[in-house]
C-alpha positions as CSV (number, residue, x, y, z in Angstrom):
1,X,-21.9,5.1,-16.9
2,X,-19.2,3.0,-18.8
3,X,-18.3,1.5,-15.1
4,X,-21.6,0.3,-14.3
5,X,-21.6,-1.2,-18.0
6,X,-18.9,-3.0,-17.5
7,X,-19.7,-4.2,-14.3
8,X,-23.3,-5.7,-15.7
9,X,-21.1,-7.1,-18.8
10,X,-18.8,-8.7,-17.0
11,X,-20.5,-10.1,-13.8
12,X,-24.0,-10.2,-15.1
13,X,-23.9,-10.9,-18.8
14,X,-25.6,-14.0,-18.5
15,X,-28.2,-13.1,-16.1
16,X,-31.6,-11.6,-18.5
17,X,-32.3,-8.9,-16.3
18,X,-29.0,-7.6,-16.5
19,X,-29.6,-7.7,-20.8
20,X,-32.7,-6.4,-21.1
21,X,-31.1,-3.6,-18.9
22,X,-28.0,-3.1,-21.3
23,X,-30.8,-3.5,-24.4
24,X,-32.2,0.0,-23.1
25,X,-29.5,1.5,-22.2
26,X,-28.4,0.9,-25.9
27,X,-25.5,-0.8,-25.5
28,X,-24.1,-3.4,-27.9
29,X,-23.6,-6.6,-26.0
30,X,-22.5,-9.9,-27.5
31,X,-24.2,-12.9,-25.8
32,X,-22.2,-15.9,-24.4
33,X,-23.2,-18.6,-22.5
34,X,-21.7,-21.0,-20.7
35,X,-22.1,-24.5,-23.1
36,X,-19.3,-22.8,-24.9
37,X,-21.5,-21.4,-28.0
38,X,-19.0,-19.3,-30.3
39,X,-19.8,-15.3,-30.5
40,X,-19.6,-14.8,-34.1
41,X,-18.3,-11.2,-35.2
42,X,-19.2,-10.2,-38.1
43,X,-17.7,-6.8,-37.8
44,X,-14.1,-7.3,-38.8
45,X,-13.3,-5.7,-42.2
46,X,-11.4,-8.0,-45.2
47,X,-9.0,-5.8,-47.0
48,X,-6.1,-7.4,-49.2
49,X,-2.8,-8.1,-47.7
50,X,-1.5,-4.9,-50.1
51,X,-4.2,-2.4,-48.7
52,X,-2.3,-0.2,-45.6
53,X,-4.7,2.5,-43.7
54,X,-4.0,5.5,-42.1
55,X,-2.1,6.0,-38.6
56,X,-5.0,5.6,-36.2
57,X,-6.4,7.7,-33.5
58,X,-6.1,6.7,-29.9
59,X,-7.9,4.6,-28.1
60,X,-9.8,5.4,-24.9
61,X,-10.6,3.1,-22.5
62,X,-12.2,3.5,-19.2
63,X,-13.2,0.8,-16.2
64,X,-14.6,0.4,-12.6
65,X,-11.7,2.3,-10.6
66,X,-10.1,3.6,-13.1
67,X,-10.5,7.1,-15.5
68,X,-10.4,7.2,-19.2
69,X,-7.2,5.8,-20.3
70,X,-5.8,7.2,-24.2
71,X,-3.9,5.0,-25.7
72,X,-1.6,5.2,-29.0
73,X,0.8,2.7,-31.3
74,X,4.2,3.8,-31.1
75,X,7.0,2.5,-33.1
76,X,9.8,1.5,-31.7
77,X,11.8,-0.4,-34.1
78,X,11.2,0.1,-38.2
79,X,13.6,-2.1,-41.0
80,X,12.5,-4.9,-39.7
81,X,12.1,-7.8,-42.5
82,X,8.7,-9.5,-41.9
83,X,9.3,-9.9,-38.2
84,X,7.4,-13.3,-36.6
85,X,7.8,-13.0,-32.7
86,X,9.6,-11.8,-29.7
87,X,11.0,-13.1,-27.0
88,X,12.7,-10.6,-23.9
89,X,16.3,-11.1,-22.3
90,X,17.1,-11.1,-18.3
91,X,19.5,-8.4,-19.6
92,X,16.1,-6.1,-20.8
93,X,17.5,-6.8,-24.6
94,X,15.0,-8.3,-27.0
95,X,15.4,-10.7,-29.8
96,X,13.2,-11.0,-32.8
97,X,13.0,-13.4,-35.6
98,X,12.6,-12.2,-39.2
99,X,10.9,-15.1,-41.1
100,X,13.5,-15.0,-44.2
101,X,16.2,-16.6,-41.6
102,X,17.5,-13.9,-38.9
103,X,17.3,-14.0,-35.5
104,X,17.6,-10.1,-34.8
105,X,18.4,-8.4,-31.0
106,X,17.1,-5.1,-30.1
107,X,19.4,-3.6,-27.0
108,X,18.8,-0.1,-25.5
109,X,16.4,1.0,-27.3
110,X,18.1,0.2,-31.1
111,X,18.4,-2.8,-33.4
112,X,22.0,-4.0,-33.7
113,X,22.8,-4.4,-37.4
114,X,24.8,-7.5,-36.8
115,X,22.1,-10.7,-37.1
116,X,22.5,-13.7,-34.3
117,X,24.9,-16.2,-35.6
118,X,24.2,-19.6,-35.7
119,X,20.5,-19.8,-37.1
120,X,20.1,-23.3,-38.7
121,X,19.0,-22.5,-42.7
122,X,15.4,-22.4,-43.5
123,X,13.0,-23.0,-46.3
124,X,12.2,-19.1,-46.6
125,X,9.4,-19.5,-49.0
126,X,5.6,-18.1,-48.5
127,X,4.7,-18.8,-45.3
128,X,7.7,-20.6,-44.4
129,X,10.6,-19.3,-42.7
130,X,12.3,-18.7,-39.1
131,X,9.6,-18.3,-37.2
132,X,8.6,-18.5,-33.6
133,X,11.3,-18.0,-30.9
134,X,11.1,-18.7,-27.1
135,X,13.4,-18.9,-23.6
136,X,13.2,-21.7,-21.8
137,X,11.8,-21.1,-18.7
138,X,15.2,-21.2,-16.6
139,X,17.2,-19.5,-19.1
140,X,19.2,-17.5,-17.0
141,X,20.9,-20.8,-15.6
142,X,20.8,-22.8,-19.0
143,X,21.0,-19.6,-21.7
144,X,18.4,-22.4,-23.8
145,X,17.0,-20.5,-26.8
146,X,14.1,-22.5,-28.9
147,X,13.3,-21.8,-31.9
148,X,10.8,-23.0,-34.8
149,X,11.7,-22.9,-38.2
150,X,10.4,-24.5,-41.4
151,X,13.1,-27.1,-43.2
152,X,13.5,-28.8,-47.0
153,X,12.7,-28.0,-50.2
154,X,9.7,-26.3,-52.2
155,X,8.8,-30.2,-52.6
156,X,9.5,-32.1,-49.2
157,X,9.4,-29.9,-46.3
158,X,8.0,-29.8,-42.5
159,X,8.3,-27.8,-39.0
160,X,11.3,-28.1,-37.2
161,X,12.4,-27.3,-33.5
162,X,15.9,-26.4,-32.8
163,X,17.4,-25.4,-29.3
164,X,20.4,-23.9,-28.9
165,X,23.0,-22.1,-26.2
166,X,23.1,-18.3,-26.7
167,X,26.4,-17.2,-25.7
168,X,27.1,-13.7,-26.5
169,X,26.1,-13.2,-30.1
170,X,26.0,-16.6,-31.9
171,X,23.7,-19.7,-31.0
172,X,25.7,-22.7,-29.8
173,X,25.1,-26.7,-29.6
174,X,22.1,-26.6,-32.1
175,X,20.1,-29.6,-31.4
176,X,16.9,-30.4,-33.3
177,X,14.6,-31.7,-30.9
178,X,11.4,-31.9,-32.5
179,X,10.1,-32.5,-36.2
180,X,6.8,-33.4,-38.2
181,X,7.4,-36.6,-39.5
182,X,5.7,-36.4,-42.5
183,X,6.9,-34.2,-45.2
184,X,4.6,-32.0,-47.3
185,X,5.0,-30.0,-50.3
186,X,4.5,-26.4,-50.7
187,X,5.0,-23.1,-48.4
188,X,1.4,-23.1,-46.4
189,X,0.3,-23.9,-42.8
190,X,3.3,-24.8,-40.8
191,X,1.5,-22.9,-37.2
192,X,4.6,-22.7,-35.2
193,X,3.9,-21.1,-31.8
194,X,5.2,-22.4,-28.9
195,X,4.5,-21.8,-25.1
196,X,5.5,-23.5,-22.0
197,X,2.9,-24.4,-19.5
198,X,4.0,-24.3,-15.8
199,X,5.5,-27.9,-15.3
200,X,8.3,-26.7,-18.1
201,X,6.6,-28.8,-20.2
202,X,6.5,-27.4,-24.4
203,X,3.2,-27.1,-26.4
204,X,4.0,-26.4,-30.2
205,X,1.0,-25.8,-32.8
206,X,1.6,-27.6,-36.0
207,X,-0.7,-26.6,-39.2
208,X,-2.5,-28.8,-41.2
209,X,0.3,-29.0,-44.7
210,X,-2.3,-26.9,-46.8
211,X,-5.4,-26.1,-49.2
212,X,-7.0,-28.1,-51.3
213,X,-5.9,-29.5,-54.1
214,X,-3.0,-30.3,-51.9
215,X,-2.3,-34.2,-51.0
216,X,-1.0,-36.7,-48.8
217,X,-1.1,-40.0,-49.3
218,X,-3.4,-39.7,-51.5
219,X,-6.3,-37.6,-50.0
220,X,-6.4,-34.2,-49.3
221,X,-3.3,-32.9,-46.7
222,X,-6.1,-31.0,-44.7
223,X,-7.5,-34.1,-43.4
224,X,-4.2,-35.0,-41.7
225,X,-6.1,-32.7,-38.7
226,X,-7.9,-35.9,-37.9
227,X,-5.4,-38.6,-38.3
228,X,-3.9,-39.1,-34.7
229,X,-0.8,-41.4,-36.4
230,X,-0.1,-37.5,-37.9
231,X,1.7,-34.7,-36.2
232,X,-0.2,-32.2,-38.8
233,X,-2.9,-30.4,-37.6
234,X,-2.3,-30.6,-34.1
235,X,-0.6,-29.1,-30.9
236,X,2.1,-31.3,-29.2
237,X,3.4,-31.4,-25.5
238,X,7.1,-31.8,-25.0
239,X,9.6,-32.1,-22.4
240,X,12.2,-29.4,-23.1
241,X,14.9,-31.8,-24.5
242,X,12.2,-32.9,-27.3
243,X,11.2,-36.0,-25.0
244,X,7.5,-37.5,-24.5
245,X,5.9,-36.8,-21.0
246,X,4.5,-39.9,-19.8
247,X,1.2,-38.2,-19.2
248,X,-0.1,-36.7,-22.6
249,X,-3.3,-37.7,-23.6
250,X,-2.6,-39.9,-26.0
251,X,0.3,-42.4,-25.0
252,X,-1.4,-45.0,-23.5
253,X,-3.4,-45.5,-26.4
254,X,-0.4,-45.3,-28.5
255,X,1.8,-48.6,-27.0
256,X,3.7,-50.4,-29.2
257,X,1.2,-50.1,-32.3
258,X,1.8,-47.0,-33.5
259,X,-2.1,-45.8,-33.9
260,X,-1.7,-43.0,-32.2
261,X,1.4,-40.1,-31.9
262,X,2.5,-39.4,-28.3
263,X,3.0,-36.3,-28.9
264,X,-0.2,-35.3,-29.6
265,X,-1.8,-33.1,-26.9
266,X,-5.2,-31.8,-29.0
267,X,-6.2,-32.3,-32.6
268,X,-8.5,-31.5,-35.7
269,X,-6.6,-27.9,-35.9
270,X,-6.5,-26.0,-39.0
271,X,-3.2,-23.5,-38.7
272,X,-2.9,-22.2,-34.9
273,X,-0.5,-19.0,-34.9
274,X,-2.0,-17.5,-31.8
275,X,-1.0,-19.3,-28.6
276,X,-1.0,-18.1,-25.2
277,X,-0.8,-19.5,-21.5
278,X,-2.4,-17.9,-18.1
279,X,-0.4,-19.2,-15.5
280,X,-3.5,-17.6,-12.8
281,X,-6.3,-19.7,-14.2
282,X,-4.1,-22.4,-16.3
283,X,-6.1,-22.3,-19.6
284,X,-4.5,-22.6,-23.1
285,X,-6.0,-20.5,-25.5
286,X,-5.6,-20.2,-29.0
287,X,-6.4,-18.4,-32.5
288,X,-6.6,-20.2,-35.4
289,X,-7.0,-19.3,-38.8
290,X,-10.0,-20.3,-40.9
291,X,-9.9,-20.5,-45.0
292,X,-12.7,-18.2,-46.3
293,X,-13.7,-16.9,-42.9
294,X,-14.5,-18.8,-40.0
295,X,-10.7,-18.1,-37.8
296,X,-11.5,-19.0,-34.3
297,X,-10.9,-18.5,-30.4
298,X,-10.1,-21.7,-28.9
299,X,-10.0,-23.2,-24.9
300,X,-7.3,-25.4,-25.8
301,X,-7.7,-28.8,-23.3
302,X,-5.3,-31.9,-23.7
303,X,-7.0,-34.9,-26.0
304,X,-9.8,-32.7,-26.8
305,X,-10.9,-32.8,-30.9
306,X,-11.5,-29.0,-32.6
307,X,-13.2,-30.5,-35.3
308,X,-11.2,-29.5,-38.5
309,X,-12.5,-30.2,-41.1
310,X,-15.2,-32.0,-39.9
311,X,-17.0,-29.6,-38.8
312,X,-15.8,-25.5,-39.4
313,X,-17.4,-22.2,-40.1
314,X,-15.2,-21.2,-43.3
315,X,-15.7,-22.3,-46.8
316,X,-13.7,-23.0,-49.7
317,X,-11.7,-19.9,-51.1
318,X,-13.8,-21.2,-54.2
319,X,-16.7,-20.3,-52.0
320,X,-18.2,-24.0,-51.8
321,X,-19.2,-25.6,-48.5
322,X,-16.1,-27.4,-46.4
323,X,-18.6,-29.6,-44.8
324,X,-22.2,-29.0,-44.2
325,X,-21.8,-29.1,-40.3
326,X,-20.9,-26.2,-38.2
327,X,-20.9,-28.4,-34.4
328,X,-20.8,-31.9,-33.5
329,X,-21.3,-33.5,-30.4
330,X,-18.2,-34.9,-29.2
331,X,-16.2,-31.9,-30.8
332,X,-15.1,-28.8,-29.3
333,X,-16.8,-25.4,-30.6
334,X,-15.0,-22.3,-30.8
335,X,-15.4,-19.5,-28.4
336,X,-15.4,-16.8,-31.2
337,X,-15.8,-17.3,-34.2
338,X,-14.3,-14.1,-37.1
339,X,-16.3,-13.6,-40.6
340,X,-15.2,-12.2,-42.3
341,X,-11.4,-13.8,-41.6
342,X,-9.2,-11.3,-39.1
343,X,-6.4,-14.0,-40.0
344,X,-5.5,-14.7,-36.7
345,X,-1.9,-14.5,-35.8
346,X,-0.3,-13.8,-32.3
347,X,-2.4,-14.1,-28.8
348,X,-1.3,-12.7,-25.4
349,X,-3.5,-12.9,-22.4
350,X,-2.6,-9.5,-19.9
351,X,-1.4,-9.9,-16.3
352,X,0.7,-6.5,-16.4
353,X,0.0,-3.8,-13.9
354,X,-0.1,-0.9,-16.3
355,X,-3.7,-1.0,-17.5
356,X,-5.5,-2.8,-14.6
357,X,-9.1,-2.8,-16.2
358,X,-7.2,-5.2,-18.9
359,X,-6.4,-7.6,-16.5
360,X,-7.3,-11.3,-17.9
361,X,-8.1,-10.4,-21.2
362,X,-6.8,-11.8,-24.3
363,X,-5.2,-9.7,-27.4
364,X,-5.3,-11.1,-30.7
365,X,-3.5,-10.1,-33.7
366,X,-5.0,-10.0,-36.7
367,X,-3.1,-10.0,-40.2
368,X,-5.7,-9.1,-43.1
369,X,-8.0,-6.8,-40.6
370,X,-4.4,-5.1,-39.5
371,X,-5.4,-4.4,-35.7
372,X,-5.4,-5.8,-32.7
373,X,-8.9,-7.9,-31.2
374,X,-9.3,-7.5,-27.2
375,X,-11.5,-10.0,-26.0
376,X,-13.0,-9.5,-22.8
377,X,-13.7,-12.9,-20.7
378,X,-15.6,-13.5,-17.4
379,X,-14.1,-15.4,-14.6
380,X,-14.8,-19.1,-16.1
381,X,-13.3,-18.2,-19.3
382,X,-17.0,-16.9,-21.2
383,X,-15.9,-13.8,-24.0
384,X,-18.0,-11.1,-22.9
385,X,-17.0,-8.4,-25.3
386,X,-14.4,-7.9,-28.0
387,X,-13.0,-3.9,-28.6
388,X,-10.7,-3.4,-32.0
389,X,-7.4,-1.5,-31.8
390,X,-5.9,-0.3,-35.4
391,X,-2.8,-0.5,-36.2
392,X,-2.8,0.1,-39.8
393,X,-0.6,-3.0,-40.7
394,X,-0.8,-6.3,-40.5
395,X,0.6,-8.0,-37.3
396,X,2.0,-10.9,-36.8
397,X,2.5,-10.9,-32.9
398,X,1.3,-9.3,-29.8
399,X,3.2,-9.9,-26.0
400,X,2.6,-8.4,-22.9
401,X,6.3,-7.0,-22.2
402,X,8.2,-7.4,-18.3
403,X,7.3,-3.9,-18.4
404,X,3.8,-4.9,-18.1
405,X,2.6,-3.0,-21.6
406,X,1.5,-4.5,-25.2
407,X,4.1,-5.0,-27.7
408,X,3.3,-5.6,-31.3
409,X,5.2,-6.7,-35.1
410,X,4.0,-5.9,-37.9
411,X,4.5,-8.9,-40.9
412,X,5.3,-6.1,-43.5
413,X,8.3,-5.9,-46.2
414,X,10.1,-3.2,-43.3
415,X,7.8,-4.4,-39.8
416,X,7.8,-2.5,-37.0
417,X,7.5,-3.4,-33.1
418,X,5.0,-1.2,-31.6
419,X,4.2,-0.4,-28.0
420,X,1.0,0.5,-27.0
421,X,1.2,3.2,-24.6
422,X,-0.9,6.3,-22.6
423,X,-1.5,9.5,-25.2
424,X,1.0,12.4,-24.0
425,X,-1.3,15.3,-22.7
């Protein structure tokens, strides 16, 4: 039975036959369609960032050609101080930031207690710190580490990306390539995820500086999303030395007069700290957290507009309305939209061999609903279904491993890494 569900979800979900079907069957479905209307879940719970829950049981999965599959969290790595992403050696070694300024590695199983030297300083203040870390793609012939980090004072601070040579234990020939121009006060919204898309070519997320009452230039910082002079707000495309490709979006519109940033690849973003590439179908998709609900699941496509905070489904953590208007022609809605918030942070999509029946789905982290979202998508990128996996923490990151399975951080005081793996029997 749950094969020939999945089958109707996933190749007939739009066809009505194939719901009123699933309707008496008595299966839940959410309904897509193909304009791009957002799912909204409204099944995510809203706990405080102090409440923990209990170990959870496994999961069990099952799919067309496959049995049931049990699956369990199991910590790998604990001490860990408020761990913000992963990237794997050639060597099978991992490194790991830790937000108050370390770049960790984990080798043969264990964390060595010695930190990476050579990890510029950072502005380690609320939800600034080290923070996303990445390989170029040819590291093994260039040993390039990137990393993104926030920089200044409690007053006048911004992102910042550094690369470096890692040679043995220390980083080497720091060079900062790329920075938001525009400093901001305050510790809030700095996104910071970075992936590389298959020409080599960088995409960074950059928040939008803050909540209200916060200013810049004498409106509120927020509205920086919209300004395409501003780097806040936005996701950027880079060459890997920090350069401008001569084909993003924006830089023929941007010429000599300075109206427009050439970095800019898509705007009107709130705080992105979900990112993820598929290399089989070449979408960019991201998560993106809302203020009082509203986070998203965004199609990411070069000059497109997201609509922040034109248009949004949050409101104000005072509960009054952002804006009035939910979609907007011209503007591009989310796929899902999560109310109450998930606070979105971390996004893999799964091309791993291990659980086949996951194959092209996303997984996003979720910080306040501590667990992991797995969003089902059809063949031209619709969300099907979503399925929650608890992990009793908040997490801060989810990658799909060389060995093909999930791994997982946890954003606590002592964070873990996790692997999701098959129940022992």
């Amino acid at each position: 039975m749950a094969a020939i569900l999945q089958l109707l979800i996933k190749f007939l979900h739009r066809s009505s036959s194939a719901l009123a079907l699933l309707t008496i069957i008595g299966c839940s479905v959410i309904q897509t369609s193909s304009n791009s209307a957002p799912v909204t879940d409204t099944l995510g719970e809203n706990p405080t960032p102090e409440e923990t829950r209990a170990p959870s049981a496994p999961l069990t999965l099952s799919a067309e050609n496959t049995g049931p599959v049990k699956l369990q969290p199991v910590t790998l790595i604990e001490g860990l101080e408020h761990p913000w992403s992963m990237a794997w050696l050639p060597d099978g070694s991992m490194l790991i930031t830790e937000r108050p300024g370390r770049l960790r590695r984990v080798r043969n199983g264990a964390l060595e207690p010695a930190p990476i030297a050579g990890v510029p300083e950072v502005l380690a203040v609320s939800q600034g710190g080290l923070m996303d870390v990445s390989l170029h793609p040819r590291f093994s012939e260039n040993r390039l580490v990137y990393l993104t980090y926030s920089h200044g004072t409690p007053e006048a601070n911004r992102t910042r990306v550094v690369r470096g040579t890692l040679q043995d234990s220390a980083l080497e020939n720091l060079e900062v390539i790329f920075e938001v121009t525009q400093a901001k006060s305050g510790g809030q919204h700095f996104g910071s995820r970075m992936i590389w898309l298959s020409d080599e070519t960088l995409l960074i997320s950059i928040g939008d500086g803050g909540n209200p009452p916060l200013e810049l230039d004498g409106d509120l910082i927020r509205k920086q999303a919209q300004n395409l002079r501003s780097r806040l707000g936005k996701i950027v495309r880079l060459r890997d030395d920090g350069s401008i490709p001569p084909d993003n979006p924006f830089v023929k519109s941007a010429g000599s007069s300075g109206e427009v940033d050439p970095a800019i690849w898509s705007y009107g973003h709130r705080n992105i700290q979900g990112l993820t590439f598929d290399p089989q179908t070449g979408r960019v998709w991201a998560t993106e957290h809302g203020s009082r609900g509203g986070d998203e699941l965004n199609w990411i496509q070069p000059q497109e507009n997201y609509g922040w905070p034109l248009v949004t489904h949050s409101k104000e953590y005072s509960g009054g309305e952002i804006s009035s208007e939910q979609s907007r022609p011209g503007l591009v809605d989310p796929r899902v939209v999560w109310t109450p918030a998930i606070a979105p942070s971390g996004l893999a999509i799964y091309r791993g061999d291990r659980i086949p029946q996951w194959q092209g789905d996303l997984f996003a982290g979720g910080l306040v609903s501590q667990d992991v979202r797995r969003i089902d998508l059809d063949e031209v990128g619709n969300v099907v279904n979503q399925e929650t996996i608890e992990i009793g923490q908040r997490v801060r990151d989810v990658r799909q491993g060389p060995d093909g399975w999930l791994y997982i951080l946890t954003d606590e005081p002592e964070g873990r890494l996790i692997r999701l793996e098959p129940e022992a029997e």
